[in-house]
Wavefront OBJ file of the C-alpha trace (Angstrom):
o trace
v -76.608 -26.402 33.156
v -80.170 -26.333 32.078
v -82.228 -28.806 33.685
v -85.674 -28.703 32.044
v -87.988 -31.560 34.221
v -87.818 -33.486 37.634
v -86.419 -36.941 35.748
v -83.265 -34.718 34.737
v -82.901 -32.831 38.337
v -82.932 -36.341 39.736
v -80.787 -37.969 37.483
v -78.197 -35.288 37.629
v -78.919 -34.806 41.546
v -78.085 -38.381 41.962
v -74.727 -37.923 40.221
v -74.093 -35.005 42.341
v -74.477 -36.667 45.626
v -72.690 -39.815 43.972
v -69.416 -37.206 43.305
v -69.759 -36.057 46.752
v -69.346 -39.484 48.028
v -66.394 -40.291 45.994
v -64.600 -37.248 47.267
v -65.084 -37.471 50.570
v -64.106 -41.393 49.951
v -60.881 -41.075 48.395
v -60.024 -37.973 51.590
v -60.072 -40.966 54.025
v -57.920 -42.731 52.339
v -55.682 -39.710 52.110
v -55.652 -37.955 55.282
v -54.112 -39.317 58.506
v -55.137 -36.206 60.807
v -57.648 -37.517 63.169
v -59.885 -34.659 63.611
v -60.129 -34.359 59.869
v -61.148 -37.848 59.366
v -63.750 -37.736 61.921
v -64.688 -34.370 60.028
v -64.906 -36.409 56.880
v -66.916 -39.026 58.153
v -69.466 -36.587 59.579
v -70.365 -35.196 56.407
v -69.799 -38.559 54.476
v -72.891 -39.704 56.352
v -74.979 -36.773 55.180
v -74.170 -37.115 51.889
v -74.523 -40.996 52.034
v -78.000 -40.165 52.996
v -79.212 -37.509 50.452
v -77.732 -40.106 47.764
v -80.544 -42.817 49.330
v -83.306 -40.361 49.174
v -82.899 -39.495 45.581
v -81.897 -42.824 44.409
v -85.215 -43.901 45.810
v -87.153 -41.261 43.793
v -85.342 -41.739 40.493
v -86.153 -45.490 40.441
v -89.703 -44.449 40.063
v -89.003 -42.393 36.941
v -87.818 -43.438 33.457
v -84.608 -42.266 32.326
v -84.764 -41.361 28.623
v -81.605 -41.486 26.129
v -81.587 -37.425 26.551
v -80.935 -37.545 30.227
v -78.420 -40.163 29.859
v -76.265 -37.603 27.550
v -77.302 -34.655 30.274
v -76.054 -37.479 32.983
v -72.944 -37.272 30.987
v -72.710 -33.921 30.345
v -72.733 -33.110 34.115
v -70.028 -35.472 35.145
v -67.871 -34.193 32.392
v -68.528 -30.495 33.559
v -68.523 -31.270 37.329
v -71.705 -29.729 38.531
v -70.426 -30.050 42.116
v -66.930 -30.829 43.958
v -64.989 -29.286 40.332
v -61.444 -30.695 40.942
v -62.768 -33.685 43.095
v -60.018 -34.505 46.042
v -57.336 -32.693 44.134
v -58.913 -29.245 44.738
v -59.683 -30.809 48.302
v -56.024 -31.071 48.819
v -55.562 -27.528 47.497
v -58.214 -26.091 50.123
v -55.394 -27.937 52.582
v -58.714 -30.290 53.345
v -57.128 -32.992 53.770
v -54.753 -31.896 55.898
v -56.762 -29.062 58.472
v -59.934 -29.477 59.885
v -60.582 -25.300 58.934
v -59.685 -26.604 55.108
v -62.131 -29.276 55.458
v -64.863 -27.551 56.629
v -64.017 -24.385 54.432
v -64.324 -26.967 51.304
v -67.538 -28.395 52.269
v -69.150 -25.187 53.810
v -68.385 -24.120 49.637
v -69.765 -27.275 48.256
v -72.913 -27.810 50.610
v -73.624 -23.775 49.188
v -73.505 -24.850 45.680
v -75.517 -27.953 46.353
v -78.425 -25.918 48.157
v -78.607 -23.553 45.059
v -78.630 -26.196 42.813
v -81.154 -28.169 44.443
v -83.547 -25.403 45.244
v -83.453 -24.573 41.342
v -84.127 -27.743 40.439
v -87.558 -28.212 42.853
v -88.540 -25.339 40.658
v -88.403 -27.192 37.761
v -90.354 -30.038 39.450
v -93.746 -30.420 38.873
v -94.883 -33.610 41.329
v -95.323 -32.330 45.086
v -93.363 -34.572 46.597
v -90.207 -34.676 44.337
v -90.326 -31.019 45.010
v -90.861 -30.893 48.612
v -87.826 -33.524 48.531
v -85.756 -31.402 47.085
v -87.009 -28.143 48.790
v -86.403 -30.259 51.964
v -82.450 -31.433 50.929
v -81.992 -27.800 49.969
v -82.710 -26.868 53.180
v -80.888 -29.536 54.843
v -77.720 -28.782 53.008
v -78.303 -24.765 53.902
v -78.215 -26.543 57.592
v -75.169 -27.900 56.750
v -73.810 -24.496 55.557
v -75.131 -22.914 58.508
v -73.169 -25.365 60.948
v -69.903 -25.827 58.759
v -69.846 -21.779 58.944
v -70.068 -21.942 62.529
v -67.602 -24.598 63.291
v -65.216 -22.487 61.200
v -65.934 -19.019 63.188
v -65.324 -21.471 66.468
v -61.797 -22.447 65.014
v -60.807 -18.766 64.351
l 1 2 3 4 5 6 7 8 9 10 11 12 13 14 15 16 17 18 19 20 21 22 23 24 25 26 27 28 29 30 31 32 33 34 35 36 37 38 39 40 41 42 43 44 45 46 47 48 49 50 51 52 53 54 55 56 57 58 59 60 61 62 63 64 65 66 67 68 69 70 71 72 73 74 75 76 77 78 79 80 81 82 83 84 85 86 87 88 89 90 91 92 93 94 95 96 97 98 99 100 101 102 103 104 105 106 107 108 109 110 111 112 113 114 115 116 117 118 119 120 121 122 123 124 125 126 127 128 129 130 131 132 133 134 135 136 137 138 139 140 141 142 143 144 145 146 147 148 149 150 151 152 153
């Protein structure tokens, strides 16, 4: 996907983090395992949060008819999560805490490479440092879902 300004990265980066929410939504409803619902919630909370802090910068940017279609077009070709819970319940995430954190150790990747190439496309400081900074969170993420997996092996 080409995203050509900061008002598309944000509009589609909103819709990413919205997905990501949904997913991790509909595994609490399907999972009964403890320590994967606590798992869930964990990162339901980070996501929950990145969704806030781009929200808040999109409001301050006009969304044209173009990045309405691009909006769209991303949901249709499932920028992140492809396969939503389904493909969660292949990754046996909703039923092990190592499938769990194997799916979203995958996903937070994705979402760090997407982000970072969107702040280049950014032009205003801050809406690049944001994203710069979420990248960086989410390569956190990465970092600790990798680890809690190496721990469980």
């Amino acid at each position: 996907m080409i995203v050509r300004n900061e008002r598309q990265a944000l509009c589609v980066a909103v819709e990413m983090e919205r997905r990501a929410i949904r997913v991790y939504e509909r595994a609490l409803m399907l999972t009964a395992d403890e320590e994967v619902l606590r798992g869930v919630r964990e990162i339901l909370q980070d996501e929950q949060e990145h969704l806030r802090c781009f929200s808040s910068m999109k409001c301050c940017c006009q969304a044209e008819p173009e990045e309405e279609r691009m909006l769209i077009q991303a949901m249709g070709a499932e920028v992140l999560f492809p396969g939503g819970v389904m493909e969660l319940e292949r990754a046996r995430g909703l039923s092990t805490l190592k499938g769990l954190y194997e799916f979203a150790a995958d996903s937070e990747f994705d979402a760090m490479q997407k982000y970072a190439e969107f702040a280049q496309r950014c032009e205003a400081k801050n809406v690049k440092e944001a994203f710069m900074s979420i990248a960086r969170e989410e390569a956190s993420h990465y970092a600790e879902l990798r680890r809690r997996l190496a721990e469980i092996d």
